[in-house]
Short mmCIF file of the C-alpha atoms (twelve columns), coordinates in Angstrom:
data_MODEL
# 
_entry.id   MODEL 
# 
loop_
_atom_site.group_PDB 
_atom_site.id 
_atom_site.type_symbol 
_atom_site.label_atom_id 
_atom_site.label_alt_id 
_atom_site.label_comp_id 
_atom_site.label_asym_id 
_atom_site.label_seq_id 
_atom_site.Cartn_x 
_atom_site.Cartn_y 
_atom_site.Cartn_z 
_atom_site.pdbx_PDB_model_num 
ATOM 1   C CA . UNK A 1   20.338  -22.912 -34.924 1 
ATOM 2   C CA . UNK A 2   16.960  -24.250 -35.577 1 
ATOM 3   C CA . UNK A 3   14.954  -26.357 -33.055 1 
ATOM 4   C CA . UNK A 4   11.125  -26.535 -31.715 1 
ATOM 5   C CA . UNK A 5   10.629  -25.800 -28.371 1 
ATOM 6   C CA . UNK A 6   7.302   -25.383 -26.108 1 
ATOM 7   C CA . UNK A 7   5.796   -22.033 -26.614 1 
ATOM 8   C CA . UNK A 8   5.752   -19.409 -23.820 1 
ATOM 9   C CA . UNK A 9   2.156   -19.585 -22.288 1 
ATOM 10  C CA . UNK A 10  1.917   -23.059 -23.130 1 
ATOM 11  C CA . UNK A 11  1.587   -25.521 -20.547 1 
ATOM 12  C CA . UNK A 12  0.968   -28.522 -22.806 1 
ATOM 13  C CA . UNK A 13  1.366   -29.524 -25.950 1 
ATOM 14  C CA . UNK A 14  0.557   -32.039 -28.758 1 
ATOM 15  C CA . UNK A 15  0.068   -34.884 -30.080 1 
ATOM 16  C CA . UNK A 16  -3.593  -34.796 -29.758 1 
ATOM 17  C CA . UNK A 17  -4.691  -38.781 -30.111 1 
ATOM 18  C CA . UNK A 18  -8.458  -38.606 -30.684 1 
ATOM 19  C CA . UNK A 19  -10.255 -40.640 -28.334 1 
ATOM 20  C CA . UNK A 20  -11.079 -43.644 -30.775 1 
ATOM 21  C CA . UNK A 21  -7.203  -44.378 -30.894 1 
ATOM 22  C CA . UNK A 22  -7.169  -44.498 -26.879 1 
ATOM 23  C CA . UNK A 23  -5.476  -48.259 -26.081 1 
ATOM 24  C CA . UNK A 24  -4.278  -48.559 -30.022 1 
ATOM 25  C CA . UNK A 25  -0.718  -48.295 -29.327 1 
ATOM 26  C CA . UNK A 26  -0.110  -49.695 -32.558 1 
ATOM 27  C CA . UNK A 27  -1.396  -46.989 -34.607 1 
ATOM 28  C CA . UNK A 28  -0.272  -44.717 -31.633 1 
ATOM 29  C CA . UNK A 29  3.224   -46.078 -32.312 1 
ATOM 30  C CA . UNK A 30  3.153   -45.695 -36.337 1 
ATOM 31  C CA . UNK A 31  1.820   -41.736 -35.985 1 
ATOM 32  C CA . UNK A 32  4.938   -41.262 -33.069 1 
ATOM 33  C CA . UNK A 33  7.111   -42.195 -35.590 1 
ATOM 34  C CA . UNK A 34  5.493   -39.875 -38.641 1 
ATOM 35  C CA . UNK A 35  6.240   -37.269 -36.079 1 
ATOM 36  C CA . UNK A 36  10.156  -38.008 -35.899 1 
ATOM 37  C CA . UNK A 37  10.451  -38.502 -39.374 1 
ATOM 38  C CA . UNK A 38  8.967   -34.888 -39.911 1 
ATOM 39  C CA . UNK A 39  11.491  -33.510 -37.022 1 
ATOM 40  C CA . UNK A 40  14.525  -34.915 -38.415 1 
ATOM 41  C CA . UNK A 41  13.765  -33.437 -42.067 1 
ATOM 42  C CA . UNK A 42  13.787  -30.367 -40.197 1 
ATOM 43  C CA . UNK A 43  17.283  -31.421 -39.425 1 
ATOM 44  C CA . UNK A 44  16.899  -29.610 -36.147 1 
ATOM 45  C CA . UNK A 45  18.995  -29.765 -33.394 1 
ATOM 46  C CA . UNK A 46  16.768  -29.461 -30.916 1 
ATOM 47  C CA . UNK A 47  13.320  -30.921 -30.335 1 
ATOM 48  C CA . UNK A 48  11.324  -29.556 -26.309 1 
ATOM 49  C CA . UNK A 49  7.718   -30.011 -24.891 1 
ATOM 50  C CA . UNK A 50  5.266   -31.061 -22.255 1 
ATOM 51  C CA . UNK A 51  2.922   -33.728 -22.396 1 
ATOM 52  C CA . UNK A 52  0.158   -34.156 -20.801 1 
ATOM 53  C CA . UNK A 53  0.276   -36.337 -17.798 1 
ATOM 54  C CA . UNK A 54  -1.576  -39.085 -19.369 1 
ATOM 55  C CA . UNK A 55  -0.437  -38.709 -23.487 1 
ATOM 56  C CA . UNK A 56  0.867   -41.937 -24.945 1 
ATOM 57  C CA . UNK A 57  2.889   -40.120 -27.010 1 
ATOM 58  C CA . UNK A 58  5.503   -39.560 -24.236 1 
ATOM 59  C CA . UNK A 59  6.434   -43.461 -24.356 1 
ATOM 60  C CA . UNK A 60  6.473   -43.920 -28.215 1 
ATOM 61  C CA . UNK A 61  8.805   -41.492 -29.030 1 
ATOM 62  C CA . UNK A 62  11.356  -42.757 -25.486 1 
ATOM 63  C CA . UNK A 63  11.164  -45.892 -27.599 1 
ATOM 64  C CA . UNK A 64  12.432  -43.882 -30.836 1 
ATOM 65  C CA . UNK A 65  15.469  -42.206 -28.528 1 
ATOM 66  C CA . UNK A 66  14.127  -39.099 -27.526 1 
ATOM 67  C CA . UNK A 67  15.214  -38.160 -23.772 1 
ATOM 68  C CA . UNK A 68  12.529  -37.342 -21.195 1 
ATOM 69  C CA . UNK A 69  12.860  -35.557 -18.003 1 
ATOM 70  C CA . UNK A 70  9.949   -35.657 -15.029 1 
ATOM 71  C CA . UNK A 71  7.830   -32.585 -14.808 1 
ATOM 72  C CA . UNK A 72  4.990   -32.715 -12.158 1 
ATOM 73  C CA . UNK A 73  1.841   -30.886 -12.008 1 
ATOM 74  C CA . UNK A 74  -0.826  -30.326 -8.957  1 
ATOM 75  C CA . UNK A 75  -4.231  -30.948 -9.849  1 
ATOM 76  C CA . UNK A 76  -7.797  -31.159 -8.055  1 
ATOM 77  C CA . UNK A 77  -9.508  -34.107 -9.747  1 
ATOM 78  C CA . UNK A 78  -13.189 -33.172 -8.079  1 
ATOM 79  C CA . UNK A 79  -14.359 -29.433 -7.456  1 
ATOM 80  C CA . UNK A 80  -18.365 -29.704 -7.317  1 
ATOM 81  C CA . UNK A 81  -18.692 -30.108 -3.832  1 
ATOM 82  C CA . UNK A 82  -17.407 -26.617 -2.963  1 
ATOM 83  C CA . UNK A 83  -17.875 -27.406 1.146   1 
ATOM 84  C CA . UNK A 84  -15.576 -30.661 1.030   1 
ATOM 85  C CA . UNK A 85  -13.019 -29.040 -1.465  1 
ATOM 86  C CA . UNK A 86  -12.219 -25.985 1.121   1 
ATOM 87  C CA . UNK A 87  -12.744 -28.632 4.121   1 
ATOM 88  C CA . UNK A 88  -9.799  -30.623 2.026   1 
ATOM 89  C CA . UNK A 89  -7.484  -27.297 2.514   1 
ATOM 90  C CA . UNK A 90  -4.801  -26.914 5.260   1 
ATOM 91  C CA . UNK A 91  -6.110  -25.007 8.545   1 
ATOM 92  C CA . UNK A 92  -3.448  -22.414 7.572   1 
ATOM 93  C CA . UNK A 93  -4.706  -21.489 3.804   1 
ATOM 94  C CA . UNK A 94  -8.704  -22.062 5.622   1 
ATOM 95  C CA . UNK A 95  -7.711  -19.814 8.135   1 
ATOM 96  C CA . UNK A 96  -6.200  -17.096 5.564   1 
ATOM 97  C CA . UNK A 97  -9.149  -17.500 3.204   1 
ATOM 98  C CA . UNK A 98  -11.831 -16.265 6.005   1 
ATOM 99  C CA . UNK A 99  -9.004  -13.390 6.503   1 
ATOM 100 C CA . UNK A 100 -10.779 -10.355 5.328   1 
ATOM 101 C CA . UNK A 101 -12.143 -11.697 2.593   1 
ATOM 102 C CA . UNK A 102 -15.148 -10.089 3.920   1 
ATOM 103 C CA . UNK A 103 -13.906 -6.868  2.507   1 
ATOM 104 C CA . UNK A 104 -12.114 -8.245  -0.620  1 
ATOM 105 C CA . UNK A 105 -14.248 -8.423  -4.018  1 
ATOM 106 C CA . UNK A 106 -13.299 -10.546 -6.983  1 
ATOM 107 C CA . UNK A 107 -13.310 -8.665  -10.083 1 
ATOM 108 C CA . UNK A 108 -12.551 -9.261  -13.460 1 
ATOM 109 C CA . UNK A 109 -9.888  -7.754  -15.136 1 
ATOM 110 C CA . UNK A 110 -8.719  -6.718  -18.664 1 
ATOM 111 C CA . UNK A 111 -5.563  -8.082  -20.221 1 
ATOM 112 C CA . UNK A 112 -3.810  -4.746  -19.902 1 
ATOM 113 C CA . UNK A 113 -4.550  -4.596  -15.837 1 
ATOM 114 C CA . UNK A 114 -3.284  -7.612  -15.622 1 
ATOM 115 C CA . UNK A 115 -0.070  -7.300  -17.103 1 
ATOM 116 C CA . UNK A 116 0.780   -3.669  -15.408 1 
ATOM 117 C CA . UNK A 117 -0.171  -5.829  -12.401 1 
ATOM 118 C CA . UNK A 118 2.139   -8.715  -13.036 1 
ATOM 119 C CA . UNK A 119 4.788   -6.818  -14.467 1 
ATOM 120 C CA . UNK A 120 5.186   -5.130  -10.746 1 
ATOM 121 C CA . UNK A 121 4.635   -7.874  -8.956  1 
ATOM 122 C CA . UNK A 122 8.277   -9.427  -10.806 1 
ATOM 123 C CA . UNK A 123 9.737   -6.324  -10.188 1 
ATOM 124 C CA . UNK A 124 9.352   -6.746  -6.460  1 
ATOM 125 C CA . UNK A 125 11.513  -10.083 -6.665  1 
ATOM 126 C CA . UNK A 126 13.706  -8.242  -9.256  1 
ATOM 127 C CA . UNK A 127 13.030  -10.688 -11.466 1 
ATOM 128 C CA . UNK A 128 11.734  -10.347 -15.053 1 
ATOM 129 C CA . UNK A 129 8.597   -11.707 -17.020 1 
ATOM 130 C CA . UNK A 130 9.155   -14.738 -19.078 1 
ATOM 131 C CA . UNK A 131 6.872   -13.269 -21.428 1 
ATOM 132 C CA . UNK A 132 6.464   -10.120 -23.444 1 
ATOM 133 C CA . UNK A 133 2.750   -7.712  -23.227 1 
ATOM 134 C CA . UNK A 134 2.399   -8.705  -27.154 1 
ATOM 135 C CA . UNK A 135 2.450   -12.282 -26.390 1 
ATOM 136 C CA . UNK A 136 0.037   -12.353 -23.565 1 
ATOM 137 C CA . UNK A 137 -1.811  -10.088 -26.011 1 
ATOM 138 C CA . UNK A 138 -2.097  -12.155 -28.667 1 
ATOM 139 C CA . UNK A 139 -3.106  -15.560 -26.421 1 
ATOM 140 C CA . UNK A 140 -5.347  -13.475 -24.777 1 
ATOM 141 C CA . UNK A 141 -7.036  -12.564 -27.926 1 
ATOM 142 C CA . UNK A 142 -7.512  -15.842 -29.565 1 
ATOM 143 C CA . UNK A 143 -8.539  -17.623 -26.193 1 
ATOM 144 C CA . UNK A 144 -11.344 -14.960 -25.855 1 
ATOM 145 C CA . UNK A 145 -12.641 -15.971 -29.613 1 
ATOM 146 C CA . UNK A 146 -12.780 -19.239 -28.266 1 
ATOM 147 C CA . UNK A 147 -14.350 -18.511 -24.951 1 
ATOM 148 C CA . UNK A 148 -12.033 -20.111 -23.028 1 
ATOM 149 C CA . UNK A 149 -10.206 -17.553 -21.077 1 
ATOM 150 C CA . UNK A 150 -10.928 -15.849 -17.726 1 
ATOM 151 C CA . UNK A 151 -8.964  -12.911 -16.141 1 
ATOM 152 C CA . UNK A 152 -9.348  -11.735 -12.375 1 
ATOM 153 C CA . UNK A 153 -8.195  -10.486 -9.440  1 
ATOM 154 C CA . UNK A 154 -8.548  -9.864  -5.965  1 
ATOM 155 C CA . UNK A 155 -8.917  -6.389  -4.712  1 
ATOM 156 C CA . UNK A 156 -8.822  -5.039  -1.650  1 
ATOM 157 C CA . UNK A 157 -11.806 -2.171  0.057   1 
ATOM 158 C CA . UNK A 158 -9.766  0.424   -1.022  1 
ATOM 159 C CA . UNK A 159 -9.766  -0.773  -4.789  1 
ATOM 160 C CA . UNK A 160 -6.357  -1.751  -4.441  1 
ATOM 161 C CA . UNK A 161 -5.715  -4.565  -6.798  1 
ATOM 162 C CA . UNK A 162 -3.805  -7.430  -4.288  1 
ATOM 163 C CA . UNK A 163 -3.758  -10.885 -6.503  1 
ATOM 164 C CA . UNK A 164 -4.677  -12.073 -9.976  1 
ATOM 165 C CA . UNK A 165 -4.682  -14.551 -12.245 1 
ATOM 166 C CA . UNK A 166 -5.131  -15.990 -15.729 1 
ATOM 167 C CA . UNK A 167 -6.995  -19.336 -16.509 1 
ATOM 168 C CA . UNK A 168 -8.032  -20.771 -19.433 1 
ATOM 169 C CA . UNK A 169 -9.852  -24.090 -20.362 1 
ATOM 170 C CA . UNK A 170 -10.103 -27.190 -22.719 1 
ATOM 171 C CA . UNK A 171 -12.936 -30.063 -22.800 1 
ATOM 172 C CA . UNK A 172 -11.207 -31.357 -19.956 1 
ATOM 173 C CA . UNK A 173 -9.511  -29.091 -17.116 1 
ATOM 174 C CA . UNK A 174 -9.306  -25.295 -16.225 1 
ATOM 175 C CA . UNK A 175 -5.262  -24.678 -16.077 1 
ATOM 176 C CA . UNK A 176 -3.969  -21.696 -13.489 1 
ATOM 177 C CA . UNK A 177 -2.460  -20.327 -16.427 1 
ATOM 178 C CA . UNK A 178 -0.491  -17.551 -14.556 1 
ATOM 179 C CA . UNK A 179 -1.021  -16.273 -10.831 1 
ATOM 180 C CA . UNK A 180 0.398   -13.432 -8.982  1 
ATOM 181 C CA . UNK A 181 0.386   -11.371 -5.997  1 
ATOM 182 C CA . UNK A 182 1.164   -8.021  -4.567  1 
ATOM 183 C CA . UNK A 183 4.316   -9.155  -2.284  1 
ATOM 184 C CA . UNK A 184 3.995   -6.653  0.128   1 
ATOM 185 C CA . UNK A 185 0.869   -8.554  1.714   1 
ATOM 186 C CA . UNK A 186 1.831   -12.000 1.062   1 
ATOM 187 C CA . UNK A 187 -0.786  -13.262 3.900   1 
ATOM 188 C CA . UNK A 188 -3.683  -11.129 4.040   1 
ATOM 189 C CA . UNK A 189 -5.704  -14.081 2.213   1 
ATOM 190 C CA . UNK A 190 -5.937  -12.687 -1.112  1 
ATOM 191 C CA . UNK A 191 -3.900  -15.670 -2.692  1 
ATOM 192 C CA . UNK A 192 -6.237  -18.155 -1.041  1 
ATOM 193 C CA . UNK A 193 -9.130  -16.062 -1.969  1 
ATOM 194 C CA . UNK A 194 -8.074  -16.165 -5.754  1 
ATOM 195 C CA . UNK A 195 -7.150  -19.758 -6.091  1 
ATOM 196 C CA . UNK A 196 -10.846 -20.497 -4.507  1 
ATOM 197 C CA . UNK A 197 -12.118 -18.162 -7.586  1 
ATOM 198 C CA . UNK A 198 -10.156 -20.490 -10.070 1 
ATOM 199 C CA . UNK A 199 -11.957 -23.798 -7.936  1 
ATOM 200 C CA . UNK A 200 -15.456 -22.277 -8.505  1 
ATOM 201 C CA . UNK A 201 -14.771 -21.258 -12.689 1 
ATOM 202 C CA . UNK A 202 -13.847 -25.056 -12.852 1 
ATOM 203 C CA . UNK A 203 -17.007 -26.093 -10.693 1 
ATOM 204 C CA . UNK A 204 -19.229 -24.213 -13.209 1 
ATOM 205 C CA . UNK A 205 -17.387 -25.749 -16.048 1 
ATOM 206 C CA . UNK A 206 -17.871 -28.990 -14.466 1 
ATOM 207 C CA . UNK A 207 -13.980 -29.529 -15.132 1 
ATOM 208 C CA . UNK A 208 -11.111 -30.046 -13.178 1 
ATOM 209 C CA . UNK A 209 -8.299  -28.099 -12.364 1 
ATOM 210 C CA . UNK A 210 -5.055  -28.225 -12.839 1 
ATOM 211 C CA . UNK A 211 -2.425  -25.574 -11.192 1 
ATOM 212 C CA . UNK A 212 0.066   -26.272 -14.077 1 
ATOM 213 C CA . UNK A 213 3.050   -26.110 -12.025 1 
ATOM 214 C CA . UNK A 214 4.553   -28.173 -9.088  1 
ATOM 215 C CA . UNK A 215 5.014   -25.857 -5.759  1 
ATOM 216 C CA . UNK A 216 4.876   -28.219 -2.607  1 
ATOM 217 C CA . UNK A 217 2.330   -25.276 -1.349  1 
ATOM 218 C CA . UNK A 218 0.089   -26.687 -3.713  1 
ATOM 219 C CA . UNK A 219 -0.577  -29.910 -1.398  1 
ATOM 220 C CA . UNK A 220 -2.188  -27.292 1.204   1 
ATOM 221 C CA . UNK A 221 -5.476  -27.016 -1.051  1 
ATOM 222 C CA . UNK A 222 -5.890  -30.564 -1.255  1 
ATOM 223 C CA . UNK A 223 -3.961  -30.912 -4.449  1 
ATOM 224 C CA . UNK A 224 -2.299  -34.090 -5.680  1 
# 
C-alpha cells in the first residue's frame, strides 16, 4: 500500500508559503491544489501530516476534501525576560526547580548518550521507542550541519545522568524535540531544571519555544 505520512522526528511539516505570499490566498489556493494533483498521481491511499499552527495550507486543501483532525501544541510566545518567565511557572514546578538544582549541572550530551538514556527511560514504562538509533542518527547528523540542534541533560552530583532532551530550531521557534527522564526520581527537579535549559537556548536565539506536544502539565510553565 503506498501513502505519505509525517516522518518520525518530525513535528511539522510543509507547505512552506514564503512570506511574500502571506494574505494571497489566491495563489495560496492554486499551489494547494498543485499539491493534490501531485498526491493523487501517486494514486495513494493515504495522505498524513502536521501543520503548523498558523499554515494556510491546512484550509485550502479542507476545501479540496481532505479530512483534518485537531492537534494542539504548548508554546511560550516570550522567553527574554528570564525572571518573569519562571515567575509565570506554577509554585509546584518553582518550588521543584530550586530542588537541588544546586547540585545538578547541565551538560551536553552526544547523540549516543542520549539514546542509551532514552532507550531506558521507555523501558521503565515498558514501553518502546517510536524511533530507531539510525534514525535519530541520521536527524542528528544533518541538524548539526545546519547548526540547529542541541542535546543535554541534567545530571545529578554523582554524575548520574537524571533528564535530557533534544531541541532543535528554525528562523522562528526552538521545538522540545524529545524529553525524558529517569522515572525513578520523577520529582527531584531535574525535569523542571531541563525544560528551564530549553527556555534559556530559545532566549539566546531570541526565538520562541514550542514544547511540540499537548500535556495539560505544560500549562504549569506558563505555556499556552
Amino acid at each position: 500500500m503506498r501513502y505519505i505520512n509525517q516522518p518520525v522526528l518530525c513535528p511539522y511539516g510543509g507547505i512552506w508559503f514564503a512570506s511574500e505570499l502571506e494574505g494571497n490566498t489566491e495563489r495560496i489556493d492554486e499551489m494547494c491544489r498543485q499539491l493534490d494533483s501531485q498526491i493523487q498521481a501517486l494514486k495513494g491511499r493515504a495522505y498524513g501530516q502536521h501543520f503548523l499552527p498558523d499554515s494556510p495550507a491546512a484550509k485550502s486543501l479542507e476545501q479540496l476534501g481532505y479530512k483534518f483532525s485537531n492537534r494542539r501544541t504548548y508554546i511560550l510566545e516570550d522567553v527574554q525576560d528570564l525572571d518573569k518567565v519562571i515567575a509565570g511557572f506554577s509554585r509546584n514546578k518553582r518550588n521543584k526547580l530550586q530542588k537541588n538544582t544546586v547540585t545538578y549541572s547541565v551538560v551536553n550530551l552526544d547523540v549516543e548518550e542520549f539514546f542509551q538514556f532514552h532507550h531506558l527511560t521507555v523501558l521503565q514504562k515498558k514501553q518502546k521507542l517510536q524511533y530507531n538509533r539510525e534514525t535519530l542518527l541520521v536527524m542528528a547528523e544533518k541538524a548539526a550541519e545546519k547548526g540547529c540542534i542541541r542535546i543535554f541533560g541534567v545530571k545529578s552530583a554523582d554524575h548520574e545522568l537524571l533528564a535530557a532532551a533534544i531541541v532543535v530550531w528554525d528562523d522562528r521557534f526552538v521545538y522540545q524535540l524529545i524529553n525524558t527522564f529517569d522515572h525513578d526520581y520523577p520529582d527531584c527537579g531535574a525535569r523542571e531544571l531541563l525544560t528551564l535549559e530549553a527556555i534559556k537556548q530559545a532566549r539566546e536565539l531570541g526565538l520562541k519555544l514550542d514544547f511540540t506536544y499537548h500535556r495539560d502539565y505544560l500549562k504549569h510553565y506558563g505555556a499556552k
